[in-house]
C-alpha positions in Angstrom: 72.9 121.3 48.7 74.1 124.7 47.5 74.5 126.2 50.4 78.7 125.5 50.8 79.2 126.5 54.5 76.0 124.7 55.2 77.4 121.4 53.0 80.7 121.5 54.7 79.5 121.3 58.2 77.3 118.5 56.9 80.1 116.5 55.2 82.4 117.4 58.5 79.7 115.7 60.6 79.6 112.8 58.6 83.3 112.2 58.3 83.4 112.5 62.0 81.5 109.0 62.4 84.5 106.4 63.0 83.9 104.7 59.1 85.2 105.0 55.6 83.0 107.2 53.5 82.8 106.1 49.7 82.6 109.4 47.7 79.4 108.3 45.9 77.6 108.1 49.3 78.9 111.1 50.5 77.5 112.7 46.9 74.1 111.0 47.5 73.5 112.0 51.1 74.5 115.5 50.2 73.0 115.5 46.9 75.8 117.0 45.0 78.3 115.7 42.5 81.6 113.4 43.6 83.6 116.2 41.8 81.9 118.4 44.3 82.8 115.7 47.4 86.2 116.3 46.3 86.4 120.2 45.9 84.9 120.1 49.5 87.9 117.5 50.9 89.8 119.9 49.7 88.6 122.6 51.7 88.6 120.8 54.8 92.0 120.0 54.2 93.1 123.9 54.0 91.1 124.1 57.4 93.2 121.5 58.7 91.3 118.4 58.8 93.1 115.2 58.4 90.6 113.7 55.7 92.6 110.7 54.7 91.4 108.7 51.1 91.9 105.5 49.4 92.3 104.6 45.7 89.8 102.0 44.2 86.6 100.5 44.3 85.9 100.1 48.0 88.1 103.4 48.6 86.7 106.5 50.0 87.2 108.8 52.5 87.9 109.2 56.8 88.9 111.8 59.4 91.9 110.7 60.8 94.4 111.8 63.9 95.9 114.6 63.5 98.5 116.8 65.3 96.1 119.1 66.6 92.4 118.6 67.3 90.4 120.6 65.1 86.9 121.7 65.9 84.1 119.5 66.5 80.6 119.0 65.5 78.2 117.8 68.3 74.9 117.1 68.0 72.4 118.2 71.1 72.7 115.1 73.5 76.4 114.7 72.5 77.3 118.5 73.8 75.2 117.7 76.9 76.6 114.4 77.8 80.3 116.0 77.3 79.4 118.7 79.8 77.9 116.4 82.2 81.2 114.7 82.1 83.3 117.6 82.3 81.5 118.9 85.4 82.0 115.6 86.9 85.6 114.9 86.0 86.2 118.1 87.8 85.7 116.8 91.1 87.4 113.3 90.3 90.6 113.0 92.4 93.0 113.3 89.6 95.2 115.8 90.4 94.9 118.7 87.6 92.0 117.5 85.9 89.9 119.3 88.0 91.6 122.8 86.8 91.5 121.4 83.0 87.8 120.0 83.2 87.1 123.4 84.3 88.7 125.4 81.5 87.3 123.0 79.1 83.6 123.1 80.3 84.1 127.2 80.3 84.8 126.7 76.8 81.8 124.3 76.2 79.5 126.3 78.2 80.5 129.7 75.9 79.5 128.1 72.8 76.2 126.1 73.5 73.0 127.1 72.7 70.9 128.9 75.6 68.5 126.1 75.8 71.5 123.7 75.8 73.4 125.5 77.9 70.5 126.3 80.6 70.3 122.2 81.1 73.9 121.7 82.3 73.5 125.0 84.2 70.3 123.0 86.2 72.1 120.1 86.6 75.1 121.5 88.1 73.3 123.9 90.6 71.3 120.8 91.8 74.0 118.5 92.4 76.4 118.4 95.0 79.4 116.4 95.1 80.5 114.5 98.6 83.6 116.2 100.3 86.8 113.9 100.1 90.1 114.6 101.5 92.3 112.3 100.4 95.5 112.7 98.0 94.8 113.2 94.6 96.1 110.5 91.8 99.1 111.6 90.2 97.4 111.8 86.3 101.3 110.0 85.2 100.7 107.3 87.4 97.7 106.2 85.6 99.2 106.8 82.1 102.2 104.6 83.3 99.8 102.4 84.6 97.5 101.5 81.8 100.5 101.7 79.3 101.7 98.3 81.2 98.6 96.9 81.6 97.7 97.3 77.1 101.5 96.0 76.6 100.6 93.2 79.4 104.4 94.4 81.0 105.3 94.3 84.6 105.7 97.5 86.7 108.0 98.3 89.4 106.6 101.1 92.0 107.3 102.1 95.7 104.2 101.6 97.7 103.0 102.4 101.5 100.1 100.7 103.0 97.4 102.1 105.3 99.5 102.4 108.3 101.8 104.2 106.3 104.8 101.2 105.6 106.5 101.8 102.6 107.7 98.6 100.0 109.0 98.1 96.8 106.7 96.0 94.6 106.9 94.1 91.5 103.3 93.5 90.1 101.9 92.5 86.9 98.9 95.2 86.3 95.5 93.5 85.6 93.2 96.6 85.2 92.3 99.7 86.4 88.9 100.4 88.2 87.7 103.6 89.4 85.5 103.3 92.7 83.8 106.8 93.8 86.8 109.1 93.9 89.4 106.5 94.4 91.4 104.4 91.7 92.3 101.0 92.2 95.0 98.7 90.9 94.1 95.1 90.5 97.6 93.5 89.6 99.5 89.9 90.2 102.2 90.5 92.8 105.0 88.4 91.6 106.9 88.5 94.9 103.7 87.4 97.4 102.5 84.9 94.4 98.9 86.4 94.7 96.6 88.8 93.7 96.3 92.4 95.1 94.6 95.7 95.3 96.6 98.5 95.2 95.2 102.6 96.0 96.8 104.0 93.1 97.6 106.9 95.5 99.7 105.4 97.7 101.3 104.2 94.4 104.7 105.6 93.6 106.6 106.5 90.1 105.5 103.1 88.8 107.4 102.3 85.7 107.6 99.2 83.0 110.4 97.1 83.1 110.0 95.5 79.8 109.3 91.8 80.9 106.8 90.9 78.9 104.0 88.9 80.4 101.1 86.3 79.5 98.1 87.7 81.2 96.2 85.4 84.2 92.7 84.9 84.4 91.5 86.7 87.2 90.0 84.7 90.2 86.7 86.7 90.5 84.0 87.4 86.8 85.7 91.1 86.0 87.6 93.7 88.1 85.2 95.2 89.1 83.9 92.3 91.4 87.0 91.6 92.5 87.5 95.1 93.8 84.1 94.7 95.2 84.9 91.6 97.2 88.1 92.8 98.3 86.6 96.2 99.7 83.8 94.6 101.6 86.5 91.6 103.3 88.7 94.5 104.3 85.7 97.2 106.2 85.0 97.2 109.6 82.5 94.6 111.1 80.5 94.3 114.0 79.2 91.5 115.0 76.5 91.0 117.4 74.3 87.8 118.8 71.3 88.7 120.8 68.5 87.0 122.6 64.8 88.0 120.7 62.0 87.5 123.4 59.9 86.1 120.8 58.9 83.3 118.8 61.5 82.4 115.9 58.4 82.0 113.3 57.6 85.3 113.9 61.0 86.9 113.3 61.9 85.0 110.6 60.1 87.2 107.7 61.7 90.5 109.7 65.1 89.2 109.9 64.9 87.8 106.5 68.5 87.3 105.6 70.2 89.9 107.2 71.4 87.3 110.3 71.3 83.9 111.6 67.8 82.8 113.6 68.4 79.9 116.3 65.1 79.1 118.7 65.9 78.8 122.3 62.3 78.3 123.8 59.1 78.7 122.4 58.9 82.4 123.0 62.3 83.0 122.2 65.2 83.1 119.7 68.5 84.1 119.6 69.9 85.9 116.2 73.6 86.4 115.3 73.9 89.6 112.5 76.8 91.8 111.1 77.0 95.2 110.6 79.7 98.0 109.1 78.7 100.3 112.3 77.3 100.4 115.5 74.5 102.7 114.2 73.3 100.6 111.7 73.1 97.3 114.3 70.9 99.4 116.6 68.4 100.0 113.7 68.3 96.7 112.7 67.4 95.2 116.4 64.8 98.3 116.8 63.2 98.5 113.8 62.2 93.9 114.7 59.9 95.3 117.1 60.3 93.0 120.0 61.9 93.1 123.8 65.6 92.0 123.0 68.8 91.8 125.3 72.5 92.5 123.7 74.7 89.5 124.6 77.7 90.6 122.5 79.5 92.8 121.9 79.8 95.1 124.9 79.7 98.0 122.7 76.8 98.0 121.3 75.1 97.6 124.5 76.7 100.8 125.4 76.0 102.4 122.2 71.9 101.3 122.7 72.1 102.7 126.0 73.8 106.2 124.7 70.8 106.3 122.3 68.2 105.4 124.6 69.5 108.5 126.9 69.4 110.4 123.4 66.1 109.7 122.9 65.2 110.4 126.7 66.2 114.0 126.9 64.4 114.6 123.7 61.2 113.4 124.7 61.2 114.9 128.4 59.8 118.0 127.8 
């Protein structure tokens, strides 16, 4: 490859994969000399990349950290996922990343290709994000959280709870887990002896105390699940039994396994179910297609008849 510009973007590119060129590979893939390989290290290095090489026979040469990030080479899908992310990351609740997502996909967005840049254009115009009012996560706190959590070291913070009670706590950070646009904190809690879940936003100036610890194995498969389990035990539920005025063969394929089927006569059943909402109970009991009577909970015998009044005044014209 003659071309030099051309052969040090290409060399740039390949020292940006995370391995240890040898300089006779680099020499064949470019089809130069290994004198030449080193003229062009050389060059890179007065531009300010940290090429980094080793003496002998399995040495070679890597692009290491430096103390500034110097320009990168993306391929096609590689700019396009990074801009994907940007856009995204600027409506994470972090607070400030939003603002430096923002500058950094402006940046992005200025150098791409047209065609490149008309595909993240699309997606953002077609995508709207879901409005969420709650407080941001201070970015520090999660640095000073995942810092404990790598070093397996306790963390001291101030925390207030849904109805707003404040406490000290003393935790052993398991992991992380972002869920939608909140951040979780799945740690030990040394004073209750159990394991909690912790809104990193409530979290306050959480801070290692050095105590070193031996991490526990966590009672669910990953974090995720935990976080999971622990979300769904802790949302509203309605419960409901009601009498189906029909047979309990027949309703067993609709129910399926979204309730408990008991027969009480041979035209009739009664079915206990669970719900997050009200709204979503009525749809269930409508969409079984059968006379049915509510026998608990008084409200959503209220909330059926509100709907059924609903659905009255639209049809009575």
């Amino acid at each position: 490859m003659t071309d030099t510009p051309a052969r040090l973007l290409t060399l740039l590119s390949l020292l940006q994969t995370p391995r240890e060129w040898p300089g006779t590979e680099l020499a064949a893939r470019l089809a130069v000399s290994t004198r030449t390989i080193r003229r062009d290290i050389d060059r890179l290095r007065g531009l300010g990349y940290p090429v980094e090489s080793t003496m002998g026979a399995e040495g070679g040469y890597r692009l290491v950290a430096g103390a500034a990030m110097p320009p990168l080479l993306l391929d096609d899908e590689e700019a396009v996922a990074i801009a994907v992310g940007l856009r995204t990351a600027t409506r994470q609740a972090v607070a400030g990343i939003d603002e430096a997502s923002a500058r950094a996909l402006a940046k992005l967005e200025q150098v791409l290709p047209a065609r490149l840049r008309r595909r993240v254009r699309t997606l953002g115009a077609a995508t709207v994000p879901m409005p969420d009012p709650g407080p941001p996560v201070v970015p520090e706190d999660l640095a000073a959280l995942a810092a404990a959590i790598a070093n397996h070291e306790r963390v001291r913070f101030g925390y207030h709870d849904a109805e707003g009670r404040e406490s000290r706590r003393l935790a052993e950070p398991h992991r992380l887990v972002a869920a939608g646009r909140r951040w979780y904190l799945v740690a030990w809690d040394v004073d209750r002896d159990d394991w909690r879940l912790f809104r990193v936003d409530r979290v306050r100036r959480p801070h290692g105390t050095g105590a070193r610890t031996t991490p526990r194995e966590l009672p669910a498969d990953d974090a995720a699940a935990f976080v999971t389990a622990k979300l769904y035990r802790t949302a509203p539920t309605h419960r409901a039994v009601v009498t189906l005025h029909a047979p309990l063969e027949e309703m067993r394929p609709r129910v399926e396994n979204a309730g408990e089927l008991t027969a009480t006569g041979p035209a009739e059943c009664r079915l206990a179910t669970h719900a997050d909402t009200l709204d979503w109970l009525a749809f269930r009991l409508l969409a079984l297609g059968c006379e049915f009577e509510v026998r608990e909970p008084p409200e959503l015998a209220a909330h059926l008849r509100a709907l059924a009044g609903r659905i009255t005044r639209a049809t009575s014209g």
